[in-house]
N, C-alpha and C positions, 0 to 999 in steps of 0.2 A: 824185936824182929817182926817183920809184917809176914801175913800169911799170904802163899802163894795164890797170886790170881784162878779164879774157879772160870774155866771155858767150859760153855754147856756147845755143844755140837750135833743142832737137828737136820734128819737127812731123810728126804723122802725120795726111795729106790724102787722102783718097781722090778727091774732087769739086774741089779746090782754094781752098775757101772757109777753110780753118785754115791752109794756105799764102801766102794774103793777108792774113792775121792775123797770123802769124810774120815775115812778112817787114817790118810796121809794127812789131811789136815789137823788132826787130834794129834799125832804121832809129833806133828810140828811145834806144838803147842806141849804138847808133854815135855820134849829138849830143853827148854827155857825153865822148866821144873813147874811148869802150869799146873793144877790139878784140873782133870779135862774130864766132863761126862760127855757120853756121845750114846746119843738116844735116836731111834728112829722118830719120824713125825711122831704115827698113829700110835705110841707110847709117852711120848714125850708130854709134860705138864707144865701148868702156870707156875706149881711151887718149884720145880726145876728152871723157871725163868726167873724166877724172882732171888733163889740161890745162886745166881752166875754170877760172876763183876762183867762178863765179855759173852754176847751169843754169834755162833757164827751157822747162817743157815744154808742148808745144800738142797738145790732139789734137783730132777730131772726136766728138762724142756718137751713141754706138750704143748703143739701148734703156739710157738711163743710165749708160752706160759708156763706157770709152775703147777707141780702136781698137784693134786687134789686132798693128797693128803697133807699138804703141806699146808694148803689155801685152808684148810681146816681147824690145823695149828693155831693158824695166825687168830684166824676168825675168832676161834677160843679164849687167845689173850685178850680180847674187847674188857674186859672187868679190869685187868690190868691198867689199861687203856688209860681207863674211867678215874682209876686210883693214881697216876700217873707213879707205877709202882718200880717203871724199867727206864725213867728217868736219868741218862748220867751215866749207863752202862755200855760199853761198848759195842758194835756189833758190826758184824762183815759175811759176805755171803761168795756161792760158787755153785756152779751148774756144769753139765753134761749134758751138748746139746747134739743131736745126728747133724750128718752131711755135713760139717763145718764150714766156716767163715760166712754165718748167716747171723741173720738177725734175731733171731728167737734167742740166744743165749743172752744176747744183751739186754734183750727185752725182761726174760725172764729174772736178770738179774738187777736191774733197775725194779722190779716187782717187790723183789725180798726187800730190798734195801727202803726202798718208799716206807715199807710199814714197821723196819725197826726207826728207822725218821720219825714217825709217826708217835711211837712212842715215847721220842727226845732222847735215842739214843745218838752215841759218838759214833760216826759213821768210820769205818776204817778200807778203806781202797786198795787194790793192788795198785804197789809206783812199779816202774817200768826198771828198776836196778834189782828186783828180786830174782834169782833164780828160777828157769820156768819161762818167764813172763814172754818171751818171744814164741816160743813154740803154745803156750797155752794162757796166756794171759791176757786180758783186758784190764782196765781204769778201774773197772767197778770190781772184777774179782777175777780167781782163777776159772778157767771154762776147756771141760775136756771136749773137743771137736771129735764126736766121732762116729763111724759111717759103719754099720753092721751090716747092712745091707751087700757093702764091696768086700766083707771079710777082715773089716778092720774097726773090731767094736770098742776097741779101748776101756778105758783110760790110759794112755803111752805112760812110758817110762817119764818123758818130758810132760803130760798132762800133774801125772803122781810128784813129780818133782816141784812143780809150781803150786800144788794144792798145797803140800808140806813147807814151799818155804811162806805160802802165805798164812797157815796157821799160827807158825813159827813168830811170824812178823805180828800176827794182831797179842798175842798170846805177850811180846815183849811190849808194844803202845797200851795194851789193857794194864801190866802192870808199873809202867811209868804212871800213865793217869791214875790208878789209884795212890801213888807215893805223891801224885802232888808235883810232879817234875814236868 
């Protein structure tokens, strides 16, 4: 009997609005009988990357960008890099960006995604039949649109819904490609 797919789940939250995104996405990923770490960035480590079969990263949108502690993260896997040690593992990503249907989420999320590319991971996309995907979803991943400023800081019900079925959804592709199917 193979052992359950290991999802590591890094989330960089400064507000805690991608922290509730993360924690649906684990939740997603658990259902399928995943075993799921879900580590903040500024905790999270290279032996915790190297222990996953699937990483899926969250962060928050600053001026089109990802946090800082995230960009930190990443920076720190460089050794990994080097070793081509996350070769072959899967990964998928999702953000929380203000004022919705802007460009900074996709930005941000084409960001994450470039540097598990980077390290010759299997890239895994939200497809547009998951659950979610109309009200909070993009190509590249789930994206909570949300606007604090008008009294509506989110994550929605339909943001948490699309993060969950996209965890769900990498958590079932990460362990087909380990069985080889």
């Amino acid at each position: 009997m193979q052992a359950p797919a290991r999802i590591l789940v890094v989330v960089a939250s400064a507000t805690g609005r991608t922290a509730r995104m993360a924690e649906a996405v684990a939740e997603g990923a658990r259902e399928v009988a995943a075993e799921v770490a879900l580590r903040p960035a500024e905790r999270a480590t290279n032996d915790d990357l190297v222990a996953a079969d699937g990483v899926i990263l969250g962060s928050g949108v600053h001026m089109g960008g990802i946090a800082a502690s995230m960009r930190a993260f990443i920076e720190g896997a460089a050794p990994l890099w080097l070793e081509g040690r996350l070769i072959g593992k899967t990964g998928a990503a999702f953000v929380t960006a203000g004022l919705g249907a802007r460009g900074g989420g996709e930005l941000a999320l084409l960001t994450l995604l470039a540097n598990l590319a980077e390290h010759g991971m299997i890239l895994i996309p939200m497809h547009n039949r998951l659950a979610g995907f109309r009200d909070a979803g993009c190509h590249w991943g789930p994206v909570a649109w949300t606007n604090p400023r008008e009294g509506r800081p989110g994550p929605t019900a339909r943001h948490l819904e699309a993060a969950h079925a996209h965890g769900r959804y990498v958590a079932e592709c990460t362990t087909r490609w380990m069985r080889g199917a």
